[in-house]
C-alpha positions as CSV (number, residue, x, y, z in Angstrom):
1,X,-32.9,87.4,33.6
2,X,-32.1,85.9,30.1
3,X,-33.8,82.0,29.8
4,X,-31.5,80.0,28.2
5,X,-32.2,78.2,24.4
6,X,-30.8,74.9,24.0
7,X,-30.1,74.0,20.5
8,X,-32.4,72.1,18.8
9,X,-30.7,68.4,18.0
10,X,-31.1,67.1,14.3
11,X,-33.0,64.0,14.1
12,X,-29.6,62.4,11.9
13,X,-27.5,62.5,15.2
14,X,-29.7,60.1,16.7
15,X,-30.1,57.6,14.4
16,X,-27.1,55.1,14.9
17,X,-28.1,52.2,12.3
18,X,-30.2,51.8,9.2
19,X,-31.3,48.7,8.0
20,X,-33.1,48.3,4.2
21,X,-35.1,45.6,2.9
22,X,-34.1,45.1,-0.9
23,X,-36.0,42.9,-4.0
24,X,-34.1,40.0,-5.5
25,X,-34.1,43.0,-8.5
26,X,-32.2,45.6,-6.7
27,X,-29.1,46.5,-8.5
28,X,-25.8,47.2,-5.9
29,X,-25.1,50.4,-7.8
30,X,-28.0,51.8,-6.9
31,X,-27.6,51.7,-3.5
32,X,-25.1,54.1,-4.1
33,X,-27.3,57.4,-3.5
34,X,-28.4,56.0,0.1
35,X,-25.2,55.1,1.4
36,X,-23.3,58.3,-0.1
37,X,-26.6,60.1,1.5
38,X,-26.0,58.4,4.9
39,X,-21.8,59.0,5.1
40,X,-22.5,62.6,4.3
41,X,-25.1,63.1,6.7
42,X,-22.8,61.4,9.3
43,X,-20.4,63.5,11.9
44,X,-16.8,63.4,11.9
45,X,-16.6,61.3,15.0
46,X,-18.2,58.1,13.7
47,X,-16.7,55.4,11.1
48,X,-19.8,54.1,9.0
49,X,-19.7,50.4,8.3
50,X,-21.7,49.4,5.8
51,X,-22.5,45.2,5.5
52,X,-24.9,43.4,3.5
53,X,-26.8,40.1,3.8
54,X,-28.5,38.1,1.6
55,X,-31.1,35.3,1.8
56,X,-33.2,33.5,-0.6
57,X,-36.1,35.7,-1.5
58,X,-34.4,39.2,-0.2
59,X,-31.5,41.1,0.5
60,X,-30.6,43.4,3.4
61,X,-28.1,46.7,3.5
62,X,-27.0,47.3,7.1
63,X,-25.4,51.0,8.0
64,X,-24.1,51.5,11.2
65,X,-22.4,54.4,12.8
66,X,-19.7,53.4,15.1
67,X,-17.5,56.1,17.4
68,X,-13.9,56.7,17.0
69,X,-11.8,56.3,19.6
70,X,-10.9,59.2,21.8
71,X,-7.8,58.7,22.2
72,X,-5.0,57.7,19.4
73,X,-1.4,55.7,20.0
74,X,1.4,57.8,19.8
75,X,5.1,57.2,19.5
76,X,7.5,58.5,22.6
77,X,8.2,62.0,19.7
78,X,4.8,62.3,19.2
79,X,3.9,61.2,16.8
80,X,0.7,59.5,16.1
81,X,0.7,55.3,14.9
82,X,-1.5,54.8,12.2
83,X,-3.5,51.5,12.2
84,X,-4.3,49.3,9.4
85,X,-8.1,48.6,9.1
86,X,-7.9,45.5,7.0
87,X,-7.5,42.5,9.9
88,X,-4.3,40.8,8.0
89,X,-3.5,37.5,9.4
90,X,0.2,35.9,8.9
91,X,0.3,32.2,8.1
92,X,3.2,30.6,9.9
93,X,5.5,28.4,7.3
């Protein structure tokens, strides 16, 4: 009787969100490696969103994993709608 291995999960598939503490002296650009570091490191099912806030005396970078949906629109051929993620809004005249 064979025992069966599971395979070992990687500590990056469970993190979800990363939240950094920056100086008043931190420089965007070199945030760069980190987030470039973290969208690598993340699986082809999540989107990474990536926000920053800022207060006074510090600054924070947020990076969140957030699942795709399962299923996609498609058109009565087949073929699949692609959705705009930049939320337009139309002014009415």
């Amino acid at each position: 009787m064979k025992k069966k291995t599971k395979k070992p999960i990687k500590l990056n598939d469970k993190i979800k969100g990363l939240s950094i503490e920056l100086d008043k002296s931190t420089q965007l650009f070199e945030l760069n490696g980190v987030i470039d570091k973290f969208k690598k490191e993340t699986n082809s099912k999540y989107d990474v969103k990536i926000s920053l806030t800022f207060d006074a005396s510090y600054s924070t970078l947020h990076l969140k994993r957030i699942r795709k949906p399962y299923l996609t629109l498609a058109t009565k051929d087949g073929q699949e709608i692609k959705i705009n993620k930049k939320n337009t809004v139309k002014k009415k005249k």
